[in-house]
Each structure stands twice: as C-alpha cells, then as structure tokens.
mmCIF entry with sequence, helices, sheets and N, C-alpha, C, O atoms, coordinates in Angstrom:
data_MODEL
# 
_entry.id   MODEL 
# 
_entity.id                         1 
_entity.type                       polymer 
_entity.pdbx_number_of_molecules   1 
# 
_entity_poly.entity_id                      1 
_entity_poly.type                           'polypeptide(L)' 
_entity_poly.nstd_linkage                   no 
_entity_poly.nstd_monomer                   no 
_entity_poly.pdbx_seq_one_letter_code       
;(UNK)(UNK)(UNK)(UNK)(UNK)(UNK)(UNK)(UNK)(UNK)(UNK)(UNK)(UNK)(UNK)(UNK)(UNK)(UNK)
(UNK)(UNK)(UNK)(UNK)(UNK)(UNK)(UNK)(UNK)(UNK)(UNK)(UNK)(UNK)(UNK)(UNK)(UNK)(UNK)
(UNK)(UNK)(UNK)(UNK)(UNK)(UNK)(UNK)(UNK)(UNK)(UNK)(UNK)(UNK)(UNK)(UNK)
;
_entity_poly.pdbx_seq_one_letter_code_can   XXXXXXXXXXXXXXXXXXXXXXXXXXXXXXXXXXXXXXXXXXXXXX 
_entity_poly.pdbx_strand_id                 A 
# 
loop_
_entity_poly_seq.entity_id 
_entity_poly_seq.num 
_entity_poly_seq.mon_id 
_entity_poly_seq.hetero 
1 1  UNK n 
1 2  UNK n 
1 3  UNK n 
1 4  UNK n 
1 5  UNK n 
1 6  UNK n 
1 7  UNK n 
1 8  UNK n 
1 9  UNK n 
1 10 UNK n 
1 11 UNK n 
1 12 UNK n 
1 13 UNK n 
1 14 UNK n 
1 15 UNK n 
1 16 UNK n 
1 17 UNK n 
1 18 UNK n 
1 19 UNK n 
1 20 UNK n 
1 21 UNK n 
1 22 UNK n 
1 23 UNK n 
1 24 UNK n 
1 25 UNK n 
1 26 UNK n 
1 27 UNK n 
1 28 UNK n 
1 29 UNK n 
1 30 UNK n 
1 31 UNK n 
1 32 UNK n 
1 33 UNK n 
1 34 UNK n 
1 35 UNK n 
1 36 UNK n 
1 37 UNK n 
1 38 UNK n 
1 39 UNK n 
1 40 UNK n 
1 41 UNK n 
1 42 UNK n 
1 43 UNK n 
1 44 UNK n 
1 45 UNK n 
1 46 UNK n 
# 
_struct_asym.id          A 
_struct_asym.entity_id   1 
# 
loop_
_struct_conf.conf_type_id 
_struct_conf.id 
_struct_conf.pdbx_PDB_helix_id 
_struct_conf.beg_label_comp_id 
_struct_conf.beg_label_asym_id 
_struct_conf.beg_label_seq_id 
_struct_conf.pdbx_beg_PDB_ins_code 
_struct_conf.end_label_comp_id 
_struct_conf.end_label_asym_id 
_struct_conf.end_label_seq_id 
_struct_conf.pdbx_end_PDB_ins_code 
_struct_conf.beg_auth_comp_id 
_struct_conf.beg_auth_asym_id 
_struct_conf.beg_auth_seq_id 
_struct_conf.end_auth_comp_id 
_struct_conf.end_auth_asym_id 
_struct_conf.end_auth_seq_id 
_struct_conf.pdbx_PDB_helix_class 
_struct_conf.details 
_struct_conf.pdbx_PDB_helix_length 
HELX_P HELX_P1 AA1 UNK A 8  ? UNK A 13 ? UNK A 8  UNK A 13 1 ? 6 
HELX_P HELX_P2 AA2 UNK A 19 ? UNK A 26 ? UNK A 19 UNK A 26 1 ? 8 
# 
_struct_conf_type.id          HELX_P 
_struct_conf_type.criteria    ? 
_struct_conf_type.reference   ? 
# 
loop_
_atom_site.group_PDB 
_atom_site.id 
_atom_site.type_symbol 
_atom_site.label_atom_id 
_atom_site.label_alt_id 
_atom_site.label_comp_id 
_atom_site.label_asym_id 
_atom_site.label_entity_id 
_atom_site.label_seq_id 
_atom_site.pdbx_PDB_ins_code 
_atom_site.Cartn_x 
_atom_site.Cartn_y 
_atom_site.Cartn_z 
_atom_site.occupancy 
_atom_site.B_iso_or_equiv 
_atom_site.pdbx_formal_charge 
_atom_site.auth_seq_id 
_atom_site.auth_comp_id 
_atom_site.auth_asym_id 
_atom_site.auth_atom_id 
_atom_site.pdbx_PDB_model_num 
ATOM 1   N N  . UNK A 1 1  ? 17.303 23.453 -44.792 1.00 0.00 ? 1  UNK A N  1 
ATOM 2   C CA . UNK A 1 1  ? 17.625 24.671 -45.467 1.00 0.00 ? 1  UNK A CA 1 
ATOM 3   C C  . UNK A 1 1  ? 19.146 24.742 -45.616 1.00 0.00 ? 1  UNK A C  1 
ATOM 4   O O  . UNK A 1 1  ? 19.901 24.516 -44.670 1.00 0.00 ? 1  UNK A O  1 
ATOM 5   N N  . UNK A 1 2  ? 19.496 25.013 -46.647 1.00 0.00 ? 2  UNK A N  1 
ATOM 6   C CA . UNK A 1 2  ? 21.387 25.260 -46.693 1.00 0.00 ? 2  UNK A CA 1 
ATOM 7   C C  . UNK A 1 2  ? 21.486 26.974 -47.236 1.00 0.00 ? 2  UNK A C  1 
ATOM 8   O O  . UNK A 1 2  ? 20.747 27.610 -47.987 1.00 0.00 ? 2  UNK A O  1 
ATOM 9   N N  . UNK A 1 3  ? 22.326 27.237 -46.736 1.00 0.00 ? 3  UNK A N  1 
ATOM 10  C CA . UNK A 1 3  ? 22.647 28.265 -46.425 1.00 0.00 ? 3  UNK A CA 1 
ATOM 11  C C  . UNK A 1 3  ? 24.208 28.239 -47.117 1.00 0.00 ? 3  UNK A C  1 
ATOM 12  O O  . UNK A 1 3  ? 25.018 27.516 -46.537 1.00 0.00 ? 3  UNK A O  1 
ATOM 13  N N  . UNK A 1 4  ? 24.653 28.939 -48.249 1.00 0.00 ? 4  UNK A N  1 
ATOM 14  C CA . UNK A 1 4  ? 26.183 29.556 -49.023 1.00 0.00 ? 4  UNK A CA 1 
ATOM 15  C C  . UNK A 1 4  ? 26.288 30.743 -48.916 1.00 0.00 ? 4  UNK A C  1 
ATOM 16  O O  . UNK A 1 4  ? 25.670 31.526 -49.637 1.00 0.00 ? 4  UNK A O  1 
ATOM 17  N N  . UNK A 1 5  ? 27.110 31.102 -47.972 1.00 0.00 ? 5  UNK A N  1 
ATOM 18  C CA . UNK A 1 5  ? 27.815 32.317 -47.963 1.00 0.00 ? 5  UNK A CA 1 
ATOM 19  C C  . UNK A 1 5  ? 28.983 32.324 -49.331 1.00 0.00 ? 5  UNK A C  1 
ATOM 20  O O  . UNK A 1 5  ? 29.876 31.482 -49.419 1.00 0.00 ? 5  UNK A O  1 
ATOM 21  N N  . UNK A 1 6  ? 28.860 32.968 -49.915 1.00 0.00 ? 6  UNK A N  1 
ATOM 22  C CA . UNK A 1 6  ? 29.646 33.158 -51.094 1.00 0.00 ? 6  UNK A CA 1 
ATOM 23  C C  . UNK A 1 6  ? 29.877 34.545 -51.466 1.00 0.00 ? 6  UNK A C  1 
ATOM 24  O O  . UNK A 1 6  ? 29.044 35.435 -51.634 1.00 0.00 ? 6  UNK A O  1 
ATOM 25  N N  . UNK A 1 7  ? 31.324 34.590 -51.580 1.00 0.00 ? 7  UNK A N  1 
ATOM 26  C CA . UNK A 1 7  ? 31.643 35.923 -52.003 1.00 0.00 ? 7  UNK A CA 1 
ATOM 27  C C  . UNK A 1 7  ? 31.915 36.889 -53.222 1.00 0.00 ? 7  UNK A C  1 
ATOM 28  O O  . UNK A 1 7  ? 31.385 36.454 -54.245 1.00 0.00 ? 7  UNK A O  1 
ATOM 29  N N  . UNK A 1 8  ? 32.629 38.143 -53.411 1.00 0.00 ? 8  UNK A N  1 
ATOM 30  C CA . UNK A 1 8  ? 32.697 38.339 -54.737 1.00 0.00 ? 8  UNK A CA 1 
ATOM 31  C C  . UNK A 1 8  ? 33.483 37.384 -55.254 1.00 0.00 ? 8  UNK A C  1 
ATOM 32  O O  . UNK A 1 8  ? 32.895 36.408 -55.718 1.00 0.00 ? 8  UNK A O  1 
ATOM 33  N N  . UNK A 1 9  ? 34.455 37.399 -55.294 1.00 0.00 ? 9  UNK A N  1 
ATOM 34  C CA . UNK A 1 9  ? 34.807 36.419 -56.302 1.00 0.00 ? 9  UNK A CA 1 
ATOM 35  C C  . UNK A 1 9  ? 33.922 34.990 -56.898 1.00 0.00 ? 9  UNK A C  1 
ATOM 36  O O  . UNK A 1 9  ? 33.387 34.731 -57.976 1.00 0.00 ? 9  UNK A O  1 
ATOM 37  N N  . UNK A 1 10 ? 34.076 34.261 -55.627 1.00 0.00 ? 10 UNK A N  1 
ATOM 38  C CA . UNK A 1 10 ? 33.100 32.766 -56.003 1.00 0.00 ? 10 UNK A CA 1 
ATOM 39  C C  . UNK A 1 10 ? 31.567 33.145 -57.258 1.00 0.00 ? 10 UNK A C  1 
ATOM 40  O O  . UNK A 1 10 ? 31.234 32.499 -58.251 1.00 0.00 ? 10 UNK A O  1 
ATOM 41  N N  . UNK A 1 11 ? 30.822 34.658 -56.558 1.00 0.00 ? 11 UNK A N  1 
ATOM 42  C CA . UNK A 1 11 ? 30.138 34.818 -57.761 1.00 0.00 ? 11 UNK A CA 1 
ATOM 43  C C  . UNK A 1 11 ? 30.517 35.061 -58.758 1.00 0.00 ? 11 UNK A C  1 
ATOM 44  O O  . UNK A 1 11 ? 30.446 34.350 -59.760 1.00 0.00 ? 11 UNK A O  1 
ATOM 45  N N  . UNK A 1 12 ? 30.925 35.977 -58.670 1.00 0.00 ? 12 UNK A N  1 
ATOM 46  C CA . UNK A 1 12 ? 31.926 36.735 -60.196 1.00 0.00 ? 12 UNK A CA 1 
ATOM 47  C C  . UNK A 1 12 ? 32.442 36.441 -60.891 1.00 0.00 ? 12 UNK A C  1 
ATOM 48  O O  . UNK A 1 12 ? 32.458 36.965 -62.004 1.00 0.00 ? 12 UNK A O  1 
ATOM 49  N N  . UNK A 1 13 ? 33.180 35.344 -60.500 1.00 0.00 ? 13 UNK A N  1 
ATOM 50  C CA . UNK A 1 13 ? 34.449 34.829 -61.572 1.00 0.00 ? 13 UNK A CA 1 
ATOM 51  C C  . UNK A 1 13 ? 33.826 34.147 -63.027 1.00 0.00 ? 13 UNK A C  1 
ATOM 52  O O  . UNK A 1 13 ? 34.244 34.444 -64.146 1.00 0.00 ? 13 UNK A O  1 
ATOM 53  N N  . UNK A 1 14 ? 32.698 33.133 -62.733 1.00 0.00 ? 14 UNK A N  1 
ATOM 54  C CA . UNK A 1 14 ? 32.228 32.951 -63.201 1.00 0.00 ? 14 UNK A CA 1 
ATOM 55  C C  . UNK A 1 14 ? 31.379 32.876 -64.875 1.00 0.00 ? 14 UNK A C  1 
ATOM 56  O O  . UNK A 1 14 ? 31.178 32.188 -65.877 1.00 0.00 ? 14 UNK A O  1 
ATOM 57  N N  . UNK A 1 15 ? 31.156 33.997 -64.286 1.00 0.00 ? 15 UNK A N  1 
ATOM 58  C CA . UNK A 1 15 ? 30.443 35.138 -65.385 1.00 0.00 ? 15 UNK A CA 1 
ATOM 59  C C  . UNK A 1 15 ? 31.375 35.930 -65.812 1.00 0.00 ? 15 UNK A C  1 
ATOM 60  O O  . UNK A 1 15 ? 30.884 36.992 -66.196 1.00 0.00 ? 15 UNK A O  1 
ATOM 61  N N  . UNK A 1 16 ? 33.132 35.860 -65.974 1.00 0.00 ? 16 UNK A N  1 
ATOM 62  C CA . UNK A 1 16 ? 33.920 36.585 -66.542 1.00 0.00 ? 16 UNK A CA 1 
ATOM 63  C C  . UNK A 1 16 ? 34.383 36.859 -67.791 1.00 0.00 ? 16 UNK A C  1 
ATOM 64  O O  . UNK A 1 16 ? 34.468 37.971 -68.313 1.00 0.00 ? 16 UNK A O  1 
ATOM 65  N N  . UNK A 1 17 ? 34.724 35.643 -68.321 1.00 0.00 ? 17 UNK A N  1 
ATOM 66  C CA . UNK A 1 17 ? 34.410 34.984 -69.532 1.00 0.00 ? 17 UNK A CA 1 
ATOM 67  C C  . UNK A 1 17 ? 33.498 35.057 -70.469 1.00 0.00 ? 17 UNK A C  1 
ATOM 68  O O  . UNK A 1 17 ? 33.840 34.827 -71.628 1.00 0.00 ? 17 UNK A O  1 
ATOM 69  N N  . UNK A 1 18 ? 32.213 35.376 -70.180 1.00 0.00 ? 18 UNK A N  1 
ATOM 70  C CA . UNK A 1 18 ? 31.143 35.410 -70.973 1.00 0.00 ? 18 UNK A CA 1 
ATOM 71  C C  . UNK A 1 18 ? 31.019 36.877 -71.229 1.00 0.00 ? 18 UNK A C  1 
ATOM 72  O O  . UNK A 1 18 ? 30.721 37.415 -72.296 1.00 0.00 ? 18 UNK A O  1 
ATOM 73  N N  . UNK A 1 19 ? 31.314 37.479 -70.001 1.00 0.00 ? 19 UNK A N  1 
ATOM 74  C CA . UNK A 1 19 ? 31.126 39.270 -70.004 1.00 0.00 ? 19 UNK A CA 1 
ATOM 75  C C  . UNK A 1 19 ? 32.328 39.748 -71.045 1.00 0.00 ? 19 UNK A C  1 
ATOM 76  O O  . UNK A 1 19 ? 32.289 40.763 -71.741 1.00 0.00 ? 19 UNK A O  1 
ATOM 77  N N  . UNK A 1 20 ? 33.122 39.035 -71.002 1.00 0.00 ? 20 UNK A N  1 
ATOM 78  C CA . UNK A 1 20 ? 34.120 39.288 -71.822 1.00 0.00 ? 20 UNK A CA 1 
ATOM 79  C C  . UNK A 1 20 ? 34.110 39.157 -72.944 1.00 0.00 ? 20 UNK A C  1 
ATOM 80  O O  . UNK A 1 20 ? 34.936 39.876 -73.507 1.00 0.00 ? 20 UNK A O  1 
ATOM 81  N N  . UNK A 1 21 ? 33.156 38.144 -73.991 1.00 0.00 ? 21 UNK A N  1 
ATOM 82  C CA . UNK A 1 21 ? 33.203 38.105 -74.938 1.00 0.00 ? 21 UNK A CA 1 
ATOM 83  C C  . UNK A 1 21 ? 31.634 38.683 -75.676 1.00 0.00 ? 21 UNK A C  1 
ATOM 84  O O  . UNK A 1 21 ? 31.119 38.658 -76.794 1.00 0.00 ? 21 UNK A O  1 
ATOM 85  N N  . UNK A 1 22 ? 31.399 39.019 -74.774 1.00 0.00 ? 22 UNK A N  1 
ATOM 86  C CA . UNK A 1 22 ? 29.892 40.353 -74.921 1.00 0.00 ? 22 UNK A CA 1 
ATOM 87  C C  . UNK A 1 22 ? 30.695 41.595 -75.031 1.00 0.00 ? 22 UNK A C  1 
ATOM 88  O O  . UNK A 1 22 ? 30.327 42.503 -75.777 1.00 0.00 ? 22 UNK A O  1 
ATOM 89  N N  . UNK A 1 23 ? 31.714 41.670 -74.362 1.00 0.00 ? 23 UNK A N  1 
ATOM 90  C CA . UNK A 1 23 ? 32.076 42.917 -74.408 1.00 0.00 ? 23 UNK A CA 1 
ATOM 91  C C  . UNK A 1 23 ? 32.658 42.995 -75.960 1.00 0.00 ? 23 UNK A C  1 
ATOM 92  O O  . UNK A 1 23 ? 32.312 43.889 -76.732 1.00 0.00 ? 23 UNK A O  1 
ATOM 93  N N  . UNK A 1 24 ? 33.507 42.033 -76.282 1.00 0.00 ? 24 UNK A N  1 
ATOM 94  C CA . UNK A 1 24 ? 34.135 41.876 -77.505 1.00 0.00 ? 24 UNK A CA 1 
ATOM 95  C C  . UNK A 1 24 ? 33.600 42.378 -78.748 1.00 0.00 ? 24 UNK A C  1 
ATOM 96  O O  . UNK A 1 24 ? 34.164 43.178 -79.495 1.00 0.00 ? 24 UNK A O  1 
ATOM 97  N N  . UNK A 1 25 ? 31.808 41.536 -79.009 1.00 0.00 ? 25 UNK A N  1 
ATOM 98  C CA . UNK A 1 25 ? 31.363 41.707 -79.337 1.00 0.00 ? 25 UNK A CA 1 
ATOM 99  C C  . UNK A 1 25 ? 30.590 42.942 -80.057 1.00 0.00 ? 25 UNK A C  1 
ATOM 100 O O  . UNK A 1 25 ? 30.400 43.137 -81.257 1.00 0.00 ? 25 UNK A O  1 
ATOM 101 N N  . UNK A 1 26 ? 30.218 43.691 -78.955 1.00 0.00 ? 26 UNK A N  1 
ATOM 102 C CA . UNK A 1 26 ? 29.532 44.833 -78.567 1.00 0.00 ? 26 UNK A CA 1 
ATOM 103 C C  . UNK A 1 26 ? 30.025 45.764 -78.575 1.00 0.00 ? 26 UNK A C  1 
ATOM 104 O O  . UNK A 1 26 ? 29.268 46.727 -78.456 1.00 0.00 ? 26 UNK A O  1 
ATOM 105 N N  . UNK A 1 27 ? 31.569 46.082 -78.715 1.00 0.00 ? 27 UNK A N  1 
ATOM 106 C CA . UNK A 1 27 ? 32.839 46.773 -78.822 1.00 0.00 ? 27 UNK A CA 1 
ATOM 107 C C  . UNK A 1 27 ? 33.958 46.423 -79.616 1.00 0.00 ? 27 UNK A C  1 
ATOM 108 O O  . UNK A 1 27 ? 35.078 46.413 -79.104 1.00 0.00 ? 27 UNK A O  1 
ATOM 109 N N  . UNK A 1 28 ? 33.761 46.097 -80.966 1.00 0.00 ? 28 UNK A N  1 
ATOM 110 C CA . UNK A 1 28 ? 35.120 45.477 -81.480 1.00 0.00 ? 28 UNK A CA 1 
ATOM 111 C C  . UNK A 1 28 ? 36.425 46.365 -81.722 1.00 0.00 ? 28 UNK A C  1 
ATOM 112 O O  . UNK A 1 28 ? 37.511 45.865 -82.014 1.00 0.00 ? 28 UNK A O  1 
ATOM 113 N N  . UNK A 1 29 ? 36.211 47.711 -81.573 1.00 0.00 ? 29 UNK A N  1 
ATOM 114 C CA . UNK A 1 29 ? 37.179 48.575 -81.490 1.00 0.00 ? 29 UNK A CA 1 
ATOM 115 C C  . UNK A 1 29 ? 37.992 48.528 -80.578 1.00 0.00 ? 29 UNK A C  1 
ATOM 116 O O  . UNK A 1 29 ? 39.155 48.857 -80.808 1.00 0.00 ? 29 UNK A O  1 
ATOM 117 N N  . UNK A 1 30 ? 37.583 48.092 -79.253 1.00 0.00 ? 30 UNK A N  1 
ATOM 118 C CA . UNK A 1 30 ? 38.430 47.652 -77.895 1.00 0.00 ? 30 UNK A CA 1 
ATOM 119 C C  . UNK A 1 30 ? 38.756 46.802 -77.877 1.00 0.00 ? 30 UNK A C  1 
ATOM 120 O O  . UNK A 1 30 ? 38.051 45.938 -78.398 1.00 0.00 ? 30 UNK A O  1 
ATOM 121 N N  . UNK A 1 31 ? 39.975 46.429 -77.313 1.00 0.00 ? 31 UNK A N  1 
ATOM 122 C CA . UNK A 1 31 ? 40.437 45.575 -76.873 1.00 0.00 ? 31 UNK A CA 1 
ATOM 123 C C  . UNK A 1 31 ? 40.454 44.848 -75.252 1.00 0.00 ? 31 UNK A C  1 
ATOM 124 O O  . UNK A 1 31 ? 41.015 45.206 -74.216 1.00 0.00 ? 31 UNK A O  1 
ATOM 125 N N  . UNK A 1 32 ? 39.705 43.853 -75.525 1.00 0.00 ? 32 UNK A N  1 
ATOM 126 C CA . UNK A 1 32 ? 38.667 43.845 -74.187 1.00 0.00 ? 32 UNK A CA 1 
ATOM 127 C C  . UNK A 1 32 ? 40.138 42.411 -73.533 1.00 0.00 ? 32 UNK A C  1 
ATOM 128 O O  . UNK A 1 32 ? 40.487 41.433 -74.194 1.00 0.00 ? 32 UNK A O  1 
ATOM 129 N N  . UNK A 1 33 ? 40.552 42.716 -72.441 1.00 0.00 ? 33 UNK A N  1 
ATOM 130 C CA . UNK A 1 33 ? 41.520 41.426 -72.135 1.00 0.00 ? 33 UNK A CA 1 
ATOM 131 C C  . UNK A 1 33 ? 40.810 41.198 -70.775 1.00 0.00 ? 33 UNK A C  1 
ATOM 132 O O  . UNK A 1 33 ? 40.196 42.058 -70.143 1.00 0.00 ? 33 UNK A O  1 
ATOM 133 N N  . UNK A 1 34 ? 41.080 39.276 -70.258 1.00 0.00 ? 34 UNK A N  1 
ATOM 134 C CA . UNK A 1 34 ? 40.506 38.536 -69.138 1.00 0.00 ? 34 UNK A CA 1 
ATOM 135 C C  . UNK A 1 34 ? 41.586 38.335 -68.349 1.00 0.00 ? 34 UNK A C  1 
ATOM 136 O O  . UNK A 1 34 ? 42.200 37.456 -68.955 1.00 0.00 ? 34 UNK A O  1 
ATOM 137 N N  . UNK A 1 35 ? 42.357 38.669 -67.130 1.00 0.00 ? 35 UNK A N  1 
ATOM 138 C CA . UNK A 1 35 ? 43.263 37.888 -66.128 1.00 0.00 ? 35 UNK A CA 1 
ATOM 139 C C  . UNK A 1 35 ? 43.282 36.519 -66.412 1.00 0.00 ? 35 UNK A C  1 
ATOM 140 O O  . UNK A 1 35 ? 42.331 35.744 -66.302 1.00 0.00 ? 35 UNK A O  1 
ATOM 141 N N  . UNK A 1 36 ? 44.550 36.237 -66.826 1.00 0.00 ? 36 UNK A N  1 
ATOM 142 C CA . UNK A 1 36 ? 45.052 34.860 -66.367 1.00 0.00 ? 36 UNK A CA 1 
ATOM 143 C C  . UNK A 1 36 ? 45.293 34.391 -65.278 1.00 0.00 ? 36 UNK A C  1 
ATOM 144 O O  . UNK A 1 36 ? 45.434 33.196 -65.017 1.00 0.00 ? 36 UNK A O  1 
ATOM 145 N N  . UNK A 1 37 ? 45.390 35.691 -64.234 1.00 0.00 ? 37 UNK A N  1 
ATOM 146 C CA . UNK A 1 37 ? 45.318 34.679 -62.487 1.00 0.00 ? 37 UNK A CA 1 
ATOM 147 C C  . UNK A 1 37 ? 44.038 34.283 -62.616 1.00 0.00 ? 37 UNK A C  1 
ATOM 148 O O  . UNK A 1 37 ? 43.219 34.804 -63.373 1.00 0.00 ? 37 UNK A O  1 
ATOM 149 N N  . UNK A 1 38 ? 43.809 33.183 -61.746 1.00 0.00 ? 38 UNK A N  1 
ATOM 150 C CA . UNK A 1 38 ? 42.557 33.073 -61.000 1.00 0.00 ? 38 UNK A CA 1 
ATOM 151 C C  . UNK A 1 38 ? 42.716 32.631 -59.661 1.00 0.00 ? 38 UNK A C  1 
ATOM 152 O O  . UNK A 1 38 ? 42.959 31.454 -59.396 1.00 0.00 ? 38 UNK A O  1 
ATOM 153 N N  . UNK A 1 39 ? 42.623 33.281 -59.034 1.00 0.00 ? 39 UNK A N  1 
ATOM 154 C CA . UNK A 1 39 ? 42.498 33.331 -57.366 1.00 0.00 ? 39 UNK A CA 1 
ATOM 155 C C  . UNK A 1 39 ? 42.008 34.738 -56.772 1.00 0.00 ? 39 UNK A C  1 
ATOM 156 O O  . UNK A 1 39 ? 41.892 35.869 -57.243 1.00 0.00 ? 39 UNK A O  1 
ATOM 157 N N  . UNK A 1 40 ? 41.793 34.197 -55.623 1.00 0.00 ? 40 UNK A N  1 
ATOM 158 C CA . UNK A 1 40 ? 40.629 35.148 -54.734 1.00 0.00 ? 40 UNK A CA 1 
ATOM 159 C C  . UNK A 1 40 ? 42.058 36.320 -53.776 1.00 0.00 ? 40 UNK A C  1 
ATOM 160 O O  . UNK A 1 40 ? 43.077 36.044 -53.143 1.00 0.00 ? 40 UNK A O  1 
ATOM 161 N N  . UNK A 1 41 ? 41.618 37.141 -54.018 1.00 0.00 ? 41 UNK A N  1 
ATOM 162 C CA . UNK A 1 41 ? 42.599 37.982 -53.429 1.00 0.00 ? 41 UNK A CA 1 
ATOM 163 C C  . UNK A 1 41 ? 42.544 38.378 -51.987 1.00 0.00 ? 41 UNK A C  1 
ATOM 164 O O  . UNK A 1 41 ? 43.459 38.922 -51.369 1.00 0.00 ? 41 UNK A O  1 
ATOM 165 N N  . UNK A 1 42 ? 41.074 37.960 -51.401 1.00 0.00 ? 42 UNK A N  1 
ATOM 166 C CA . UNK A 1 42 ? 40.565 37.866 -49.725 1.00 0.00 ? 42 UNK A CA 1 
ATOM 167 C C  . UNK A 1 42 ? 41.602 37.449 -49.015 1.00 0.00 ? 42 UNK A C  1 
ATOM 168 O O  . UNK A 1 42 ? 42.306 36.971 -49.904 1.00 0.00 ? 42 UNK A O  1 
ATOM 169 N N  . UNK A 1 43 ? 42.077 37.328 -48.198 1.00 0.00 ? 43 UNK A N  1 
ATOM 170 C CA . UNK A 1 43 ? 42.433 37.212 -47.016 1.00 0.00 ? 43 UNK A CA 1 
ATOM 171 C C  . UNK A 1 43 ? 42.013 37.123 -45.814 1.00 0.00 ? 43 UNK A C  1 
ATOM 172 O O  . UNK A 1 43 ? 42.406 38.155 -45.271 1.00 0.00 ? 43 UNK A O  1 
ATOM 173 N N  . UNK A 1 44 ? 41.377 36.427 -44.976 1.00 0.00 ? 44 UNK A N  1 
ATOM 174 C CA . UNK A 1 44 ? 41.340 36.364 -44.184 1.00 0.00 ? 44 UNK A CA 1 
ATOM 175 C C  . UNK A 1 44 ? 42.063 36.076 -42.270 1.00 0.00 ? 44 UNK A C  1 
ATOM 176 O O  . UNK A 1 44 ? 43.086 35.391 -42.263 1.00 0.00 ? 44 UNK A O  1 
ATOM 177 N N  . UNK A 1 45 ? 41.767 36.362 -41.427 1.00 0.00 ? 45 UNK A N  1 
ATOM 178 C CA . UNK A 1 45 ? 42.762 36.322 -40.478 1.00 0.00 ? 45 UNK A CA 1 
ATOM 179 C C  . UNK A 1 45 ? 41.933 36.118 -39.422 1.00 0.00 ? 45 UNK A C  1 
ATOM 180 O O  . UNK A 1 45 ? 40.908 36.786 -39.286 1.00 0.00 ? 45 UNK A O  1 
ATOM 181 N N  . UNK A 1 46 ? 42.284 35.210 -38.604 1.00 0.00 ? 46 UNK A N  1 
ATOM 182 C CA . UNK A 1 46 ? 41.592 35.026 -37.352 1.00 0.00 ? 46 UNK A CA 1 
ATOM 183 C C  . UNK A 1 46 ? 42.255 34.926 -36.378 1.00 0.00 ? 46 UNK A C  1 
ATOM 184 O O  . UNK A 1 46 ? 41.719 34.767 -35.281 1.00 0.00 ? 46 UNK A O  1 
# 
C-alpha cells in the first residue's frame, strides 16, 4: 500500500492553469491573471 501525504499546494497547483483559462472563458469581461511564483509558501520547522 503507498501512502502520499500531499498538500495544498502539491494538489492545487496543478489544476491552476486550466481553472484559469475556464475562468477566461466563462468570464471574458474579467481579467482573470495566474502567479508567476511557483513555490509552496509552507514552512515547516522541527
């Protein structure tokens, strides 16, 4: 069995791009813009 802990981002990011140009679509009056960062803003600390 494998087991991925995966977080928002790792899911999300993903599907950003596509949501984005649905949105475009579906809204051409808006101006729908995507982040050019891509990185996870988590932090972790141990």
């Amino acid at each position: 069995m494998n087991l991925i802990d995966a977080g928002h981002f790792e899911t999300e990011d993903p599907v950003c791009e596509v949501l984005a140009m649905l949105l475009r679509e579906r809204f051409p009056e808006l101006r729908v813009l995507k982040s050019t960062v891509h990185r996870n803003e988590t932090q972790f600390f141990g």
